[in-house]
Every structure is written in C-alpha cells, then in structure tokens.
C-alpha positions in Angstrom: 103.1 48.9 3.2 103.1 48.5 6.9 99.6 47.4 6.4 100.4 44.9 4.3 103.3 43.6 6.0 101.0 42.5 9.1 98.6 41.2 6.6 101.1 38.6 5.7 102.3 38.1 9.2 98.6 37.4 10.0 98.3 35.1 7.2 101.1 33.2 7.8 100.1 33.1 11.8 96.6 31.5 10.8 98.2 29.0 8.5 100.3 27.7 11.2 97.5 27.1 13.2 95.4 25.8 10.7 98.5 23.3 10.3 98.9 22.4 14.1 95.4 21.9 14.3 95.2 19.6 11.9 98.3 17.6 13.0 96.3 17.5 16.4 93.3 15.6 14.4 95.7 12.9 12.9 97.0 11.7 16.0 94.4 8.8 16.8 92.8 8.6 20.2 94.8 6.2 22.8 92.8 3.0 22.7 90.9 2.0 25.4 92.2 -0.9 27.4 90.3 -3.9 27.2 87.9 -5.1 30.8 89.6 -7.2 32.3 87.8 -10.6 33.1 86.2 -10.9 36.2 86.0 -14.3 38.9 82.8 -14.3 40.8 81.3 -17.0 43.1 78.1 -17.1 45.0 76.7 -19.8 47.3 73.4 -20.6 46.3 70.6 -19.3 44.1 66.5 -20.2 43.3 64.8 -19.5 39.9 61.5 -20.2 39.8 58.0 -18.9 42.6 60.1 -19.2 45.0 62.9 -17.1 44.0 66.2 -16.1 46.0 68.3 -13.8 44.6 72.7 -15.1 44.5 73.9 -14.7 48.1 76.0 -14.2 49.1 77.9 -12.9 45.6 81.4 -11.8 45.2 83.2 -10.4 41.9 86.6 -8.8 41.3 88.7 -7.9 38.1 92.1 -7.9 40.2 92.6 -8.4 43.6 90.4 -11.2 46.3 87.7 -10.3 47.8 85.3 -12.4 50.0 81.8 -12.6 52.0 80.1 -14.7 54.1 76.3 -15.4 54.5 75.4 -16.7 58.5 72.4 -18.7 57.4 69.9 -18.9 54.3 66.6 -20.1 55.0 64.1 -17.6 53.2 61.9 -20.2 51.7 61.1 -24.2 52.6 62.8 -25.2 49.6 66.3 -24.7 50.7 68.0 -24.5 54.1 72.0 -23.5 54.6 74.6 -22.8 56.5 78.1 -21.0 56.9 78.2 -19.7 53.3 81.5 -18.4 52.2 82.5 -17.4 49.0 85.8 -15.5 47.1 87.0 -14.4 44.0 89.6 -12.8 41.8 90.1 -12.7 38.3 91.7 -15.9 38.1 90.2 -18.1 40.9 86.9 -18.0 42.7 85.8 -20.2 45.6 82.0 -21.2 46.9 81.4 -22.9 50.2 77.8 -23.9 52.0 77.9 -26.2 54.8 74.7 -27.8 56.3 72.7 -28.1 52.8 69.0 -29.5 52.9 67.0 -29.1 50.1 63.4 -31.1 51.7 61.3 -31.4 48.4 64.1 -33.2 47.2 65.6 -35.0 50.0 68.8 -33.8 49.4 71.3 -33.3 52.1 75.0 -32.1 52.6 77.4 -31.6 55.8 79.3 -29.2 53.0 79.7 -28.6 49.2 81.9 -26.5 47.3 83.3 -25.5 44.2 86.2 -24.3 42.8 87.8 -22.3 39.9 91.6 -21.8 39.5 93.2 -20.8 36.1 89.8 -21.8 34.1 90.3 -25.7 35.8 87.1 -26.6 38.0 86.3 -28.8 40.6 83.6 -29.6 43.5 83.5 -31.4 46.6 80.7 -33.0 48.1 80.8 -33.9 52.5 78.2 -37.1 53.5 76.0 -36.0 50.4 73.5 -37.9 50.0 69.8 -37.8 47.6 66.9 -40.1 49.2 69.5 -41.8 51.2 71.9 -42.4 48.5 74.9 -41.4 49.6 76.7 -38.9 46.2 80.4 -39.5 45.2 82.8 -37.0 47.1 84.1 -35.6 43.9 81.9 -36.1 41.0 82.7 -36.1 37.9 82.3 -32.8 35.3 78.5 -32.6 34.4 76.9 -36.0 36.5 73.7 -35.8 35.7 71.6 -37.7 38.3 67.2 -38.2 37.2 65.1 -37.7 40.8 61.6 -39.3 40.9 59.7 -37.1 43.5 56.6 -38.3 44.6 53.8 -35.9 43.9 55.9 -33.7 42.0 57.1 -35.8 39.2 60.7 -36.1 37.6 63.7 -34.0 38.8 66.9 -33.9 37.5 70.2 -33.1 39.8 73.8 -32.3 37.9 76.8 -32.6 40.2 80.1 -30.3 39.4 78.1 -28.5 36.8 81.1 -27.2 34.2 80.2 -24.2 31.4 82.3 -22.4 29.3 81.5 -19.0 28.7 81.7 -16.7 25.6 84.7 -14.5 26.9 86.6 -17.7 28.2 85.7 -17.8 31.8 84.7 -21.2 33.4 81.7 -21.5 35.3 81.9 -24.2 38.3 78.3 -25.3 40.2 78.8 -28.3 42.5 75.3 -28.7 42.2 72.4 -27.8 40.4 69.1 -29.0 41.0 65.5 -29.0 39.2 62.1 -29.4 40.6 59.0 -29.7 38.4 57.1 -27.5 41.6 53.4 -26.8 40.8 53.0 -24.1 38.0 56.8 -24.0 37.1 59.6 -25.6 37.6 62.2 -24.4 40.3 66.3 -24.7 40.2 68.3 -24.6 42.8 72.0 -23.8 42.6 74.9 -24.3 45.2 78.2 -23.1 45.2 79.3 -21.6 42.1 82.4 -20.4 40.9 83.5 -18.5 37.9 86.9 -17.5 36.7 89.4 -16.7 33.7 91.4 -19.2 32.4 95.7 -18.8 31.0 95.2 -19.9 27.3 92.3 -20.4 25.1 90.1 -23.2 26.6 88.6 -26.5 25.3 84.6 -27.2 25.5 83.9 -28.5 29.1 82.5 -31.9 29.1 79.2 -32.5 27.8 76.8 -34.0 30.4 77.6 -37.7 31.8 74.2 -39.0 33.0 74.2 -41.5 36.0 72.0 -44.5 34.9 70.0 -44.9 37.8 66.6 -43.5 39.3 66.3 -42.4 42.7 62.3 -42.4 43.8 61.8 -39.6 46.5 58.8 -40.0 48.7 57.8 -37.1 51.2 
C-alpha cells in the first residue's frame, strides 16, 4: 500500500510537470524589436580605377555623431578640403569646402547637403563647371550634360534626391560622371541620408538643364 501510495504521488508529481512544461511552450517568444533606421552622411566618394572609399562616413540609429576629414587628395581626380559630416536617425549633414575636380573643371569654395525629417536640400558656394557659375541651391535632381575634351560626354546632377526602400532619403549635392579611359568614374560630394516622420512621396524624377558645357583641358 505504502508502495502504491508514492506511486500515485509520483505520478501525479510528473503530470504537473509535464503540464507546466507545456504551459512554458505556449507562451510565444517576446518579439524582437524592429532596427531602427539609421542617418549617415559622408563627404565624398569615387567609383571607378581610381577608387576612394566614403570619407569620411558617419552613421547612427539614435543619438549625433560627427567626423571630420583635414584634407582628401588621394588621386588627381578630386581635391578637397575641411570635410565635415553628422548624423542621427533623423537628420544627417555633409560638408566639403575647397572642391576641384580638374578632369572636369569643376570648382567649389563649399558644398553641402542636408537631410532633416526625410526633406533634402544642398547648397552650392561660387560653384562653378568650365566657368559657368552653378545656382546656389539647385533644384532636386538638375541634371547638367559636360562635353570634356578628350574624354567625351559627362553628365553632372546637382542635389541628387533618392528614396530608399525602408523610407530613408538620400541627399548628394553633387554627383558627377566621367567617361575616363577603360571605365567610366563617379564622383560623389556630400551626401546625406536619413528617416523621414510619415510615409514619403517619390523624390523628383531628374530635371535636365538644357544646355552643354564643352570642357577643354
């Protein structure tokens, strides 16, 4: 009998258990917060033979944070100054003073770009492309075509404006493409990238500036 008795006690020990256990397993797993979307901004960048990596490049999911970049000069394609860049999730910020791009002609005292609640902007200082002097605030997506001798036909787009998959607005105050020997180059300066508040609209599509500027060099 006694036998017996802790039998059942035993039994009725393992169902218990064998219940909280399974209780345990019906309780799904807290879900895992979504990544919160990050700003970045770099102040320039070369794809191409002569490539240079983003520098200097910021990113942050939350709070600023910021660098700066003395001087860039690794190649002949591009020369700058003073390059300053921040970013948090919702705004990011890109600044490069003393801009020359030779091949091109293309000069700058500064040029920036701006993100801020997924709106975006750039500013150009005494721009100017074979002499021509650039508008101060281009703008979204000017397209401008650049003849250069010897090289063929460039293209530059002033406050470059993409919107990305997750939301986020991507800002360049300028992009430019060189058809160099053996493949093309493109050049980016300040870029921005941030989160926007609501759901946005496209940015605009391309505006091409109907003019051709010959560069000879």
């Amino acid at each position: 009998m006694r036998f017996s008795h802790a039998s059942k006690r035993l039994t009725v020990t393992g169902l218990l258990v064998t219940g909280l256990a399974a209780a345990a397993a019906a309780v799904p797993a807290p879900a895992k917060a979504a990544p919160r979307p990050e700003g970045s901004a770099y102040g320039l960048t070369v794809d191409g033979p002569l490539a240079v990596p983003p520098m200097p490049a910021v990113s942050s999911a939350a709070g600023p944070v910021s660098k700066s970049l003395a001087r860039e000069n690794h190649t002949k394609l591009v020369d700058a100054s003073a390059l300053d860049v921040s970013a948090s999730s919702s705004r990011a910020r890109s600044t490069v003073a003393r801009l020359a791009v030779p091949p091109a002609q293309l000069l700058a005292s500064a040029v920036s770009a701006e993100c801020d609640g997924g709106r975006g902007s750039a500013h150009l200082t005494r721009a100017a492309l074979a002499g021509k002097r650039l508008d101060a605030s281009p703008p979204p997506n000017t397209t401008i075509p650049v003849d250069v001798d010897g090289l063929g036909r460039a293209s530059l787009i002033l406050n470059k404006q993409q919107r990305m998959a997750d939301g986020r607005l991507a800002v360049t105050a300028m992009e430019l493409r060189l058809p160099l020997p053996g493949k093309a180059s493109t050049v980016r300066i300040a870029s921005a990238m941030c989160k926007g508040g609501s759901v946005p609209a496209e940015a605009p599509a391309p505006k091409p500036v109907k003019r051709d500027l010959p560069v000879t060099g």
